[in-house]
N, C-alpha and C positions, 0 to 999 in steps of 0.2 A: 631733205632733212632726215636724219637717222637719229630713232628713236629706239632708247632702253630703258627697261625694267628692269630695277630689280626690287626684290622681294613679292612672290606669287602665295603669298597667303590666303584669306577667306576674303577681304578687301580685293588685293593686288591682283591675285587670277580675275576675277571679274572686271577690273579697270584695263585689264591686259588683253581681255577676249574684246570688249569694244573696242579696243585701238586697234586692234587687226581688223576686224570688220570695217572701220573706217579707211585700213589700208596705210595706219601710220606708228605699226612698231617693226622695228629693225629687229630687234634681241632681247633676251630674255637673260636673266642671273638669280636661281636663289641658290641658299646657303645650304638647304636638303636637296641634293643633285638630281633626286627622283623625280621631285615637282615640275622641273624645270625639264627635264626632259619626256617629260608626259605634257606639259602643254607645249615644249616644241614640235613633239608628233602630232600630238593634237592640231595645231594651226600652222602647222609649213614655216616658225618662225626660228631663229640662231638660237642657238644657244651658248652664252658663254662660258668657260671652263673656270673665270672669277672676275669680280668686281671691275677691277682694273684692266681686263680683256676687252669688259664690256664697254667701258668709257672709251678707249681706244678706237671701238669701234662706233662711237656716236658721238651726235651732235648734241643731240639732249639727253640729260639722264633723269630718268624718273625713279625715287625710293617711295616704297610704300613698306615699312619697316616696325616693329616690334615698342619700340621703346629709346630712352636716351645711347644706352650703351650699342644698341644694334645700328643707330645713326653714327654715332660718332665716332664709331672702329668703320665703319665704309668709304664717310667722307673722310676719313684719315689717309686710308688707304690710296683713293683714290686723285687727291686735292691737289698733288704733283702733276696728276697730269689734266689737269680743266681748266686750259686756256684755251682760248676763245669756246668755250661750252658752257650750256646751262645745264643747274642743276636744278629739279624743278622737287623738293622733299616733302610726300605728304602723308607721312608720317604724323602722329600727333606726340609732340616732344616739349620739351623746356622750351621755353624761346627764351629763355637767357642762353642756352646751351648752341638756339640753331641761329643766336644771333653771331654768337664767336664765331660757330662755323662758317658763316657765308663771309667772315669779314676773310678768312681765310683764305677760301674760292678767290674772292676779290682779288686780295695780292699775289697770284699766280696768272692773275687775268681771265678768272669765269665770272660768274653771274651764279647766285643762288635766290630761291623763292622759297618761300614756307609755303606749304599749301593744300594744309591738312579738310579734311570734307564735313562735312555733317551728312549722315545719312546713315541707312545703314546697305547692306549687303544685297538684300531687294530692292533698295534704292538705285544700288550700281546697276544691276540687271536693268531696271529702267530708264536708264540714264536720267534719275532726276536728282543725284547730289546735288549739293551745293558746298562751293570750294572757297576757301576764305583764304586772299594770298596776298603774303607781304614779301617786299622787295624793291628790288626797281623799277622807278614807275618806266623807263622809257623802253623795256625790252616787256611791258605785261600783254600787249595785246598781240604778241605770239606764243604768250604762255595761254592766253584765254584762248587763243583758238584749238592749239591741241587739246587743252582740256575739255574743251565742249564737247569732243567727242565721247566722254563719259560722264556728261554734267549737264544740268538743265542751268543749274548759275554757275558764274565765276565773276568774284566779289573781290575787287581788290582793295584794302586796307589799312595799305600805307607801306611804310616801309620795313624793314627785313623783324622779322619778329610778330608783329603785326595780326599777320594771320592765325598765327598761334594762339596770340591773347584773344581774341576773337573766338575761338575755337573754345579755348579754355572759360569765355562766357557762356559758349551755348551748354558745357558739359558739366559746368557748376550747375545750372538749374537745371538741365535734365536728371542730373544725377541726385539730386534732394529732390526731387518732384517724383520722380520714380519710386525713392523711399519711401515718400509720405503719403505715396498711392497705397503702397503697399501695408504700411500702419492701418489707412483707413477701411483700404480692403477688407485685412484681418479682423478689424473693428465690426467691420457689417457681419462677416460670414458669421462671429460669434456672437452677433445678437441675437443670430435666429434667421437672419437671411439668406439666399442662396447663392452661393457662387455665381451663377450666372443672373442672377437680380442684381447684384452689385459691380459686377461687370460691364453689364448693360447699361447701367444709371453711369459709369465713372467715361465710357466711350462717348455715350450718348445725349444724355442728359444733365451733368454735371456742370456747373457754373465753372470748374477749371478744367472741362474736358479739353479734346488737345490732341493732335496728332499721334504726341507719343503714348494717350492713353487709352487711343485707340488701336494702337500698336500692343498695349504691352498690361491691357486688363485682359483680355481675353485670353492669355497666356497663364495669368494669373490662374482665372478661375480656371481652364482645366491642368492646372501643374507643366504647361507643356513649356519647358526652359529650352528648347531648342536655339541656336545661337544665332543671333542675330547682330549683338554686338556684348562679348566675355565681359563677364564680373571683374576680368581679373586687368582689363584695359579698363574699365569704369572705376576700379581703386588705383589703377598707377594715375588717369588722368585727376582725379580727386589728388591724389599725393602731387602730382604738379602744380596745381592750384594751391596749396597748401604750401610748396615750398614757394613759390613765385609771391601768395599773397605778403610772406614774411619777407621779403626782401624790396613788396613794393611799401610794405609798412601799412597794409590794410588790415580788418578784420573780418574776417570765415567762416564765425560759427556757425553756420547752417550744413556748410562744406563738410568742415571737421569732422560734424556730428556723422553725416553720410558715409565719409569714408570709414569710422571705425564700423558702421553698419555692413559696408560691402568687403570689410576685410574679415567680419565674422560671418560672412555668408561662407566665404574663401573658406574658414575653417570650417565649414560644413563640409565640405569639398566639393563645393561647389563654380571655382576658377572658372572653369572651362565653359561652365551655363552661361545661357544668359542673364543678363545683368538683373531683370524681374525676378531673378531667383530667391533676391533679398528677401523677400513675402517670407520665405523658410527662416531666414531669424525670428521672425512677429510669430509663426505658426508651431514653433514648437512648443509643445506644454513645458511648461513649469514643474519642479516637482513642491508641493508644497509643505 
């Protein structure tokens, strides 16, 4: 079975150095030529000259991809030719968006999976994602096996869509949890406490302590926003959940409120940080 990547971003390269060490990527495609040819030198692996070189030459295709517009101009691209191929996308996107797409795949004769991760980037290093994948149930337990080699789970969820609203659960309350770390963070340091006193209690001590705030107080208190997972992928997934709640006829307010919080970190210029960066909206003075 011949496997490709494409997209080797901060995710994707990491998902891509496991499968070679496992012995199970064929080729590689990203959209900045450099990347792509610095981890073909890097691991002895093809490299393809575009999307649809690459499909051509595989049996599965893996995206790890940007956003809705970055998915939907590839499987565009490529959906002519994915018969008898799967297309395995885990990306975190619409799943209104990656539901049409796979219906697509479908009437050419592929197979599509949502199958976006929770984790972050040290997570990949570790192989301990975990992969939330909607689709067909009767071809999942060959999508489970390739992914295991970059995943500690693989959760399958139902059918095509699936694993996105899944995803899109866990990224609503990380994403207001996150904020409201950061609120109360701000809360402590200006009472008198110390950054690393209130660090310590929200990791360790804290009645909603929690993986991610063990992940993402100590960041806090020393400023360090190195990337682990962008502000600027924490306000488009907020905006997916926002658009997806209105059209499932739900209500968000906790969401809402988050996203206009990480879209003014954004105007900080703060995009590119990581997503704990938010703490800088709470932390700038006021003028009074």
């Amino acid at each position: 079975m011949r496997v490709g990547l494409i997209g080797l971003g901060v995710m994707g390269y990491r998902i891509g150095t496991n499968l070679v060490k496992e012995g199970k990527l064929h080729v590689v495609y990203n959209r900045t030529t450099k990347k792509a040819d610095e981890f073909g030198k890097q691991y002895g692996v093809k490299v393809a000259k575009s999307a649809r070189d690459l499909t051509s030459d595989s049996d599965v295709i893996l995206l790890m991809l940007s956003d809705d517009q970055a998915v939907n101009e590839v499987v565009n691209e490529i959906k002519s030719n994915m018969n008898g191929k799967i297309l395995i996308d885990m990306s975190t996107i619409s799943p209104s968006l990656s539901i049409s797409l796979a219906s697509d795949v479908m009437k050419v004769g592929g197979k599509m999976y949502d199958a976006p991760v929770v984790g972050t980037s040290i997570m990949v290093e570790q192989k301990r994602l975990t992969v939330l994948v909607g689709g067909p149930q009767d071809g999942f337990q060959s999508v489970k096996e390739l992914l295991s080699s970059t995943a500690s789970s693989v959760l399958y969820m139902g059918k095509n869509g699936m694993g996105l609203y899944a995803k899109l659960v866990n990224n609503l309350l990380i994403g207001t949890y996150v904020a409201s770390m950061a609120e109360a963070f701000n809360l402590g340091v200006n009472s008198g406490l110390s950054p690393e006193q209130v660090a310590e209690f929200l990791a360790k001590f804290s009645s909603a302590r929690s993986p991610t705030s063990e992940l993402k107080a100590g960041k806090m208190a020393s400023r360090d926003y190195s990337t682990q997972f962008a502000t600027k992928h924490m306000r488009k997934d907020l905006e997916i959940i926002d658009r997806e709640a209105q059209k499932l006829g739900v209500i968000n307010p906790m969401s809402a409120l988050a996203l206009q919080l990480y879209r003014m970190a954004e105007y900080l210029g703060l995009s590119e940080s990581d997503y704990a960066s938010v703490l800088e909206v709470y932390s700038r003075k006021q003028k009074r």
